[in-house]
C-alpha positions, -999 to 999 in steps of 0.1 A, spaced: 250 -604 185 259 -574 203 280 -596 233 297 -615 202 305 -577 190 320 -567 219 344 -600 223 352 -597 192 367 -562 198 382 -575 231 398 -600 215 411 -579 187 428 -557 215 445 -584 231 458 -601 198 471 -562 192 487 -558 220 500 -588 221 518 -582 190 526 -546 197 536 -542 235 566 -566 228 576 -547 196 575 -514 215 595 -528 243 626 -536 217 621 -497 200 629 -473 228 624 -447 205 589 -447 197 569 -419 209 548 -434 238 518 -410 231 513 -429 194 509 -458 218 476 -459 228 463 -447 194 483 -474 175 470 -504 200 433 -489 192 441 -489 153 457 -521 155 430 -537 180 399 -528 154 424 -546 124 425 -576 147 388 -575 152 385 -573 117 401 -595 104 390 -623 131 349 -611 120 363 -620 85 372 -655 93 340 -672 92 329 -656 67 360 -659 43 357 -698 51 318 -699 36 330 -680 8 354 -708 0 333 -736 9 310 -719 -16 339 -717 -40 341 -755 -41 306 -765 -36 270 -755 -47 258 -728 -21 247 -729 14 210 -724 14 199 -688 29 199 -685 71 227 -716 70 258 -685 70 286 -695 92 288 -667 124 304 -664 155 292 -674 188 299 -660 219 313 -696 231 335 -700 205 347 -657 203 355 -660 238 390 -681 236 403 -660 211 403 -633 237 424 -653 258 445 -663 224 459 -626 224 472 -630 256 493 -660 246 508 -640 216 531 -627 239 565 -639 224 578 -657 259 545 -669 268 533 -693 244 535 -689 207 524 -727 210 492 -723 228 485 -694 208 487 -717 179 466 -746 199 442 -719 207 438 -711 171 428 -745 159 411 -754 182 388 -723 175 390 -732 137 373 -767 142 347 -754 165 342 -732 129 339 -762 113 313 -781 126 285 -758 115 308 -750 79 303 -789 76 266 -789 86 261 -762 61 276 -776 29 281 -810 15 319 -806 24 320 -830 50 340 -828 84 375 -821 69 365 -802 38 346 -776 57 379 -779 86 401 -771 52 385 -743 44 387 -726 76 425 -735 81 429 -719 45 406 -688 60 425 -683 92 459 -688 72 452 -662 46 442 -637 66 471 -642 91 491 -639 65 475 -608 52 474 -593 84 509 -599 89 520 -585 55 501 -555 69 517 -552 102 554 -554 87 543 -530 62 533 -504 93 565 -512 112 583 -509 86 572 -477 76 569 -464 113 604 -474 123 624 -439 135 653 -431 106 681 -426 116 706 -397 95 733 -415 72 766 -400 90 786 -373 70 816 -387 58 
């Protein structure tokens, strides 16, 4: 559990800072000491919100059939944590938005196997689910992270006319 812990945080930093290094390199203006301190904010989001995933997908597999029985909880594994630490990486804007995505699902239907095993969803149910997980959150997150930059960005003083 503990390994899973720790590439889940790794992979929350790299999905951070693959979204922020390429934002900071268009603002020349930001302070470069909130650097460090914003990539370690935004890292433990990430990881957040990726521990969330499974999870949010059982709760809607639950949602639209009877419950799992107790033990059968969908959880990460340390073989299927570790691309998504590699999936940060391919955030980068130039380097892949495609693979990122790839990366992604191919991540969500290694969640789905055991989703599928633990309900009476069924294969693409339980694969449903997950894609509706991963899409809700990434769209949560990312209301977030417009929110932040939004709210971040330097103002600039309306000339006097």
């Amino acid at each position: 559990m503990s390994l899973v812990i720790v590439l889940l945080l790794f992979a929350g930093l790299s999905e951070a800072a693959g979204r922020i290094l390429p934002l900071l390199a268009r603002r020349p203006g930001m302070s470069r000491r909130l650097v460090p301190g914003l990539l370690l904010a935004a890292g433990l989001v990430e990881a957040a919100v990726l521990a969330l995933w499974p999870l949010t997908a059982g709760t809607l597999a639950e949602l639209l059939v009877s419950p799992a029985p107790p033990g059968d909880a969908l959880a990460w594994t340390p073989g299927l944590v570790a691309p998504l630490v590699l999936a940060g990486v391919l955030a980068f804007p130039l380097l892949g938005p495609l693979l990122h995505l790839l990366l992604f699902v191919g991540v969500g239907a290694g969640l789905a196997e055991p989703l599928a095993d633990a309900t009476e969803l069924g294969w693409w149910g339980a694969a449903g689910c997950v894609a509706v997980a991963g899409v809700g959150l990434g769209v949560a997150v990312g209301a977030v992270r417009r929110l932040v930059v939004r709210f971040s960005a330097p103002r600039t003083p309306e000339p006097i006319a």
